[in-house]
Structure formats: structure tokens, C-alpha cells
NUDO-395609 format. One line per 4 residues: number of its first residue (from 1); their letters; for each residue x, z, y of N, C-alpha, C. Coordinates in Angstrom, 3 decimals, always signed. Example, Ala and Ser with C-alpha at 12.3 -4.5 7.8 and 13.67 -1.06 7.14 Angstrom:
residues 2
1	AS	+13.190:+7.800:-5.690:+12.300:+7.800:-4.500:+13.200:+7.800:-3.300 ~ +12.850:+7.080:-2.250:+13.670:+7.140:-1.060:+12.900:+7.870:+0.030
//
This chain:
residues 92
1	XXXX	+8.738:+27.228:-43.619:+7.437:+26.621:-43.365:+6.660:+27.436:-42.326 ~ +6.880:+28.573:-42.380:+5.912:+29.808:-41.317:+6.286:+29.469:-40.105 ~ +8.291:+29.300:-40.469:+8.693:+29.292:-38.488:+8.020:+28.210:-37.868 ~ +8.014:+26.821:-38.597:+7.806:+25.488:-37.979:+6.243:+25.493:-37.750
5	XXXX	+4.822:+26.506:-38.650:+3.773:+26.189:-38.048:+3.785:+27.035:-37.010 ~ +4.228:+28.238:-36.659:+4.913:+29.010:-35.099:+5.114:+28.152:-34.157 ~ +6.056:+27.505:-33.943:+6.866:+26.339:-33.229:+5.467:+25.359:-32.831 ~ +4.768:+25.139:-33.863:+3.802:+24.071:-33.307:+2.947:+24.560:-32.711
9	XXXX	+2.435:+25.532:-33.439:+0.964:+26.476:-32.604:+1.661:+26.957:-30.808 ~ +2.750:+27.406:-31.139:+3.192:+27.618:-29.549:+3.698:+25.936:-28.558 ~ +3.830:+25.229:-29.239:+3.687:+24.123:-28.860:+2.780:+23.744:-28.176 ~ +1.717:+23.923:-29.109:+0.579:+23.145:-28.645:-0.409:+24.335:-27.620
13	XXXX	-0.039:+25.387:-27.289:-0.236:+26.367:-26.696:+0.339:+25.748:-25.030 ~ +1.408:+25.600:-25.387:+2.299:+25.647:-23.699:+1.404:+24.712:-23.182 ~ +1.356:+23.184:-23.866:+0.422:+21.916:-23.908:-1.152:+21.936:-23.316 ~ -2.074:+23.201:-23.900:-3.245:+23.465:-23.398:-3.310:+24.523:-22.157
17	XXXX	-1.981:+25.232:-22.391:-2.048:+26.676:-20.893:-1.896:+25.622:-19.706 ~ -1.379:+24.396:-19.608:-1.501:+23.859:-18.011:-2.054:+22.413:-18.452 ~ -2.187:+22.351:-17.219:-2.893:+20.615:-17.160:-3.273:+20.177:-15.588 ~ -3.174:+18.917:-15.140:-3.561:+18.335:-14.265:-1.996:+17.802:-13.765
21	XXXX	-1.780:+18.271:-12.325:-0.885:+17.724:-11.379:-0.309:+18.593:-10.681 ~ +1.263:+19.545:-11.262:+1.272:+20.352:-10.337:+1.635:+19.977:-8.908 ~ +1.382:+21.223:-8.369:+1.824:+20.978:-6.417:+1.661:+22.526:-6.078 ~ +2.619:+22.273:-4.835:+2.089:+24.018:-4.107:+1.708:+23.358:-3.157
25	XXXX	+0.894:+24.924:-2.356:+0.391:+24.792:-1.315:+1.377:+24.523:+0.142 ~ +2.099:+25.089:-0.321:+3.129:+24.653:+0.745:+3.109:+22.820:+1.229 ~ +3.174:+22.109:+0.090:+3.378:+20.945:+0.089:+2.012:+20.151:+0.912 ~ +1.153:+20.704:+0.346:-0.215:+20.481:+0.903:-0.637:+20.832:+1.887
29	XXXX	+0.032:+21.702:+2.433:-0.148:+21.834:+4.117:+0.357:+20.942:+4.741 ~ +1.483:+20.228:+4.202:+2.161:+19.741:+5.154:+1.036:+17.480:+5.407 ~ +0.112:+17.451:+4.277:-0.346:+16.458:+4.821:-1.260:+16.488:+5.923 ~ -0.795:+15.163:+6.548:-1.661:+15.263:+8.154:-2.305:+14.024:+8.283
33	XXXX	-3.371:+13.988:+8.900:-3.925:+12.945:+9.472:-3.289:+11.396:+9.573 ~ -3.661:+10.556:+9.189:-2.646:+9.427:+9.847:-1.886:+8.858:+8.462 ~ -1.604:+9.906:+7.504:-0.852:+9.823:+6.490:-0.996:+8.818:+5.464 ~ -0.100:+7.850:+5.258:-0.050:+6.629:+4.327:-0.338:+7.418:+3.210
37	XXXX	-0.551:+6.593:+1.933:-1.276:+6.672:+0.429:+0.134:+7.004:-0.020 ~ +1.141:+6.270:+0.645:+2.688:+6.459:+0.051:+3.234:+7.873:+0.517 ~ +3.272:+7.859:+1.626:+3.456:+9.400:+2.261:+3.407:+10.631:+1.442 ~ +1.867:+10.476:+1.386:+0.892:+11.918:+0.444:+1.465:+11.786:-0.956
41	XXXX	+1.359:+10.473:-1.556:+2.080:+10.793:-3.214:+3.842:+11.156:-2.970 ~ +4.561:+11.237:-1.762:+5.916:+11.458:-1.619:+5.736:+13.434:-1.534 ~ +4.884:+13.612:-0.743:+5.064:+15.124:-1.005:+4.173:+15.568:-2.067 ~ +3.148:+15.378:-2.619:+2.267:+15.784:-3.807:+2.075:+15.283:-5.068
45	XXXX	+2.927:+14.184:-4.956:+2.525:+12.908:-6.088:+1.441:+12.343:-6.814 ~ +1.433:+11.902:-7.762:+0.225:+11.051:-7.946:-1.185:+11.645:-8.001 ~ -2.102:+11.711:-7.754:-3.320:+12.619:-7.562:-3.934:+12.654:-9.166 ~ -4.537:+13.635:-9.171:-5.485:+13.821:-10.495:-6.317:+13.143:-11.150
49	XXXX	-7.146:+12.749:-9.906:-8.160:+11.954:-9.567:-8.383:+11.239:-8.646 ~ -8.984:+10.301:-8.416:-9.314:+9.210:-7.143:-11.035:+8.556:-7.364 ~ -11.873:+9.057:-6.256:-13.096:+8.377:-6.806:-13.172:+8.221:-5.002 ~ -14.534:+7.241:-5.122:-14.655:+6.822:-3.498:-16.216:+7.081:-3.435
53	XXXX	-16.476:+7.012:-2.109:-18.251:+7.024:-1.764:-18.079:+6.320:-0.044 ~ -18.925:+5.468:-0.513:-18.970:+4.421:+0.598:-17.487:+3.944:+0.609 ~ -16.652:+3.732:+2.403:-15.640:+3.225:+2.416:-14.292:+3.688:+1.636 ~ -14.531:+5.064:+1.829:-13.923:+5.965:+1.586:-13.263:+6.350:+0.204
57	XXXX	-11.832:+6.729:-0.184:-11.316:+6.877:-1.053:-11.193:+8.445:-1.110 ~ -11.426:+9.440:-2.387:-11.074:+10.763:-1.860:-9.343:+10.911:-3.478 ~ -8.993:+11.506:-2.874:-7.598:+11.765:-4.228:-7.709:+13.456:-4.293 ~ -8.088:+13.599:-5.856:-7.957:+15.033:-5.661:-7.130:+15.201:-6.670
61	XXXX	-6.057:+16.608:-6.424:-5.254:+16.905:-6.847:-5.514:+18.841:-7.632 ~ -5.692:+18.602:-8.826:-5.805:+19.797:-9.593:-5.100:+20.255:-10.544 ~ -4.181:+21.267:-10.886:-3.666:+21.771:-11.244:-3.908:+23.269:-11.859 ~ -3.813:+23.377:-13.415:-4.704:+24.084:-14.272:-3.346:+25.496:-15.246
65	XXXX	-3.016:+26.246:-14.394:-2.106:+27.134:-15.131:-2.500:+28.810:-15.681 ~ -2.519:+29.068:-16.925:-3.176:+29.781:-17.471:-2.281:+31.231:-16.361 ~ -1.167:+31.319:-16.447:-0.170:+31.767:-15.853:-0.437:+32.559:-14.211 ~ -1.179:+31.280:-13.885:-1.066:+31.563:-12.014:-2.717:+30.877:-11.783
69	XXXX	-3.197:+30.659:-13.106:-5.060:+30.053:-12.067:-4.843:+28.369:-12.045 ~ -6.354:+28.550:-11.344:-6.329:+27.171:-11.005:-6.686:+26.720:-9.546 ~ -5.525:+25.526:-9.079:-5.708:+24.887:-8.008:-6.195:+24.195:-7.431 ~ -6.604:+23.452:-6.761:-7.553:+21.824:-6.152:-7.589:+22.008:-4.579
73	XXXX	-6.984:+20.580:-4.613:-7.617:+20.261:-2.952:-7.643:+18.635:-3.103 ~ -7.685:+18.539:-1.689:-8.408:+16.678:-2.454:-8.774:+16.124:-0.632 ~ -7.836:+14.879:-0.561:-7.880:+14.474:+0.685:-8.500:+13.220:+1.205 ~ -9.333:+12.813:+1.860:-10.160:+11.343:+2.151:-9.134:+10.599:+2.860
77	XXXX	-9.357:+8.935:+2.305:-8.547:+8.448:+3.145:-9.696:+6.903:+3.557 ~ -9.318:+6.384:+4.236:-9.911:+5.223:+4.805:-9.027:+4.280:+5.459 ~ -9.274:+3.025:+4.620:-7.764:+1.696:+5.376:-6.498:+2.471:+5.296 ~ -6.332:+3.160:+3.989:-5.220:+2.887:+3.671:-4.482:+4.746:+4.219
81	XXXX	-5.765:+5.389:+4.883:-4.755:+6.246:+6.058:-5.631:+7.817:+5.500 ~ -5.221:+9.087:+5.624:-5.619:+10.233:+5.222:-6.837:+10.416:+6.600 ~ -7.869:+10.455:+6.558:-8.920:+10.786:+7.735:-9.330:+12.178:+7.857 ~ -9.846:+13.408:+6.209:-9.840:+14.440:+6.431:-8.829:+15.590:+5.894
85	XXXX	-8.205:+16.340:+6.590:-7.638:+16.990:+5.379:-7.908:+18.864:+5.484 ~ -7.784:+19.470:+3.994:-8.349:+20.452:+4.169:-8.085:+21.547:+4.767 ~ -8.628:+23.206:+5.276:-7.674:+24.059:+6.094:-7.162:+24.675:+4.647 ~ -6.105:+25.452:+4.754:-5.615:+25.788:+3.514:-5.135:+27.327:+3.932
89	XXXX	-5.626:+28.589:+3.980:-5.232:+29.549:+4.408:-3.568:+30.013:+3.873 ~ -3.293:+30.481:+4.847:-1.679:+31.213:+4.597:-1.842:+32.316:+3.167 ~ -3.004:+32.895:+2.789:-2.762:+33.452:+1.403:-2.758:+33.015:+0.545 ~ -2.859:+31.373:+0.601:-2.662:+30.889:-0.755:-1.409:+30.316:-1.186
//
């Protein structure tokens, strides 16, 4: 009975240490301008979030690891196409 409430408590541990959408930065450098909705979910996949203001759609992508921190970046798109995307320094 001890091992199996172990097993769950670390269960439900792994379960709360991450959350969101992982991605590296690597991947996220590589979106550019111009970039289809299909494109961006091919190298980052599905975004975290998606909210809009005015025309504009923004997809943000956050990723929550007790392990390594937490991540976010988050790209505007308009008609369908990526319009801003963020600078992302080489130390990250």
C-alpha cells in the first residue's frame, strides 16, 4: 500500500513539474516572416494559446519545466501569414 501511494504522489509530481507546450529555442528561431499557420505548428506545434486584438491573431507558445524554467514566445500572424516574430538571443 506505501509503494503504490509513492508511485502516485510521484506521479502526480512529474504531471505538475511541466506543463504547457514543449519547444526549443532552436526551433523558434527558425520561424520567419511569411510563415503559414501550418508551417509554424510543423516546427513548434500546436501553440499554448491563441488570442487576437484587432485583425490580428497572436499564438503563444509556453512551456513550464520545474527542471530547466520557464519558456514563452508568441508570434502575430495576419491572413493567415506570421507578420512579427521575436529576436531570440543565442544564450537562450
Amino acid at each position: 500500500m506505501l509503494i503504490r501511494m509513492i508511485q502516485l504522489g510521484l506521479a502526480c509530481l512529474i504531471l505538475v513539474a511541466c506543463a504547457g507546450v514543449p519547444f526549443t529555442w532552436e526551433n523558434a528561431r527558425k520561424v520567419e516572416l511569411g510563415m503559414s499557420a501550418d508551417q509554424v505548428t510543423e516546427l513548434m506545434g500546436n501553440p499554448y494559446s491563441v488570442t487576437t486584438r484587432g485583425g490580428e491573431v497572436i499564438w503563444v507558445y509556453t512551456w513550464v519545466n520545474l527542471a530547466s524554467g520557464t519558456k514563452t514566445v508568441s508570434y502575430i500572424f495576419k491572413d493567415g501569414a506570421v507578420i512579427s516574430v521575436p529576436t531570440i538571443p543565442d544564450g537562450f
